[in-house]
N, C-alpha and C positions, 0 to 999 in steps of 0.2 A: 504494500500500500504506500503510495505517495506521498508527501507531506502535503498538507493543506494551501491551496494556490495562492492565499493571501500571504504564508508565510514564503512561499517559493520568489511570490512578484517581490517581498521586502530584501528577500537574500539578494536579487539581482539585481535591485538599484541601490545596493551599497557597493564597497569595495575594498575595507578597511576592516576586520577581524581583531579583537584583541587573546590574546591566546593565553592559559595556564596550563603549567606542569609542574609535578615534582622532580626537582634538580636532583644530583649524582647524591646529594647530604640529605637525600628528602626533606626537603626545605621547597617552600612556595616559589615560582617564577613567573612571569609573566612580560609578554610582550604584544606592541602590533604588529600586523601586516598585510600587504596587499594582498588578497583573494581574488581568485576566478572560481564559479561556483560551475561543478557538470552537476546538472539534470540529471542525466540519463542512472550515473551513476551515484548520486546523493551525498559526493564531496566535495571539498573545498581545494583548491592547489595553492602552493603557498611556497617562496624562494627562502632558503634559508643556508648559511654558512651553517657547515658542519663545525667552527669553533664557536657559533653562537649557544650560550646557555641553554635554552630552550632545544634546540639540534642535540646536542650533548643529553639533555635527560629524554627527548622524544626517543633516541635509539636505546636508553635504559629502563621508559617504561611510557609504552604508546600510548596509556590513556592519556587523556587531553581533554581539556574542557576551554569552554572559552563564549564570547559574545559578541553582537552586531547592534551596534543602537544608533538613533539620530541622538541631540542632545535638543531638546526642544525648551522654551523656557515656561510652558504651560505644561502644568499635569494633563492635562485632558487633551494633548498631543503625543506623551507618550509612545514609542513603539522600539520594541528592542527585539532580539534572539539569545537564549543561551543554547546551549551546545554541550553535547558530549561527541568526542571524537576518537578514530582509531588514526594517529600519526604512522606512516608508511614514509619510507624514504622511497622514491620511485629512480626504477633503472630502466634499460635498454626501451623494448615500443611504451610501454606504460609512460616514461620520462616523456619519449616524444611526443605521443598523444597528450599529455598534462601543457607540456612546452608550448605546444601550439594555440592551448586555450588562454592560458597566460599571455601569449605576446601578442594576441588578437587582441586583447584587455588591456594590456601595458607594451606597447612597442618600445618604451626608453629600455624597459627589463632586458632588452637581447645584450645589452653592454655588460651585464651585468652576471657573472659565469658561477651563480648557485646551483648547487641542488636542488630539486622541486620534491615538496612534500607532498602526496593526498592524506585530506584530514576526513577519514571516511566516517560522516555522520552517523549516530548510532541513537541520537535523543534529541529533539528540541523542544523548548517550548518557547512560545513567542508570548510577551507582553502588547497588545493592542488596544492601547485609551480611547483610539478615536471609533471603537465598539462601542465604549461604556469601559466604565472606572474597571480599572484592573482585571480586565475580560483577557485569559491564557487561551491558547490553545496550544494541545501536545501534540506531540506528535514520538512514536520508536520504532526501530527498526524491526522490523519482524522478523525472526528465525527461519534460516531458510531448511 
C-alpha cells in the first residue's frame, strides 16, 4: 500500500530532509540534506561523505529517522513528515539509477563526487494543520 497522496505531493515539493542517527559512541547525531524522493520505490537518495558523522554511524546501524517541514509562522499552517528509515549505501546500477534522480533534482550535485545513500522508508507520519488542529496521518511499510 502506498503512502497517502497528500503526504506523497508534501515529500515532493520539499527538498531538504533533516536526518538522525546513533553515532559509533551511541550518542545522538543529526544533520540536513538535499533529497530526491523515488515513488516507485518509497525512498529518499541523499549524497553523503563517507567521513561524515552521520555516513560513519548509517554503515554501523541503518536505522535512521528523521523529518521534512515548512516553518510557517501560524499554527494553523503547520505541515511536516517524520520518518523512519533503512540507510543503504548504494553501488554499481542501484548508484546509477539513484545518481540520475539526484542530478535531475540538483544539476550543481554532479561537481560534487559523494556516495549516494537510499533512505528506504519504512514509517511516516505526516502533521497537516491546514486539515484541522493536529490532524496525523500514518502511514508503514507492509511486510512483504
Amino acid at each position: 500500500m502506498q503512502p497517502n497522496h497528500k503526504m506523497i505531493k508534501f515529500i515532493k515539493e520539499q527538498h531538504v530532509l533533516s536526518l538522525s542517527v546513533l553515532s559509533q559512541n551511541n550518542q545522538p547525531w543529526a544533520c540536513n540534506a538535499f533529497y530526491v524522493f523515488d515513488e516507485e520505490l518509497l525512498c529518499f537518495y541523499i549524497l553523503s561523505e563517507l567521513k561524515t558523522e552521520h555516513a560513519k554511524a548509517m554503515i554501523i546501524n541503518p536505522k535512521v529517522a528523521g523529518t521534512i517541514c515548512i516553518t510557517p509562522k501560524t499554527i494553523a499552517q503547520i505541515q511536516g513528515i517524520q520518518f523512519q528509515a533503512i540507510a543503504t549505501l548504494l553501488t554499481n546500477s542501484k548508484a546509477d539509477h539513484a545518481y540520475k534522480y539526484y542530478y535531475q533534482a540538483f544539476p550543481f550535485a554532479r561537481v560534487i563526487k559523494a556516495p549516494i545513500w537510499s533512505l528506504q522508508l519504512q514509517q511516516l507520519k505526516m502533521t497537516n494543520n491546514l486539515l484541522g488542529f493536529a490532524h496525523k496521518t500514518h502511514w508503514v511499510r507492509e511486510e512483504c
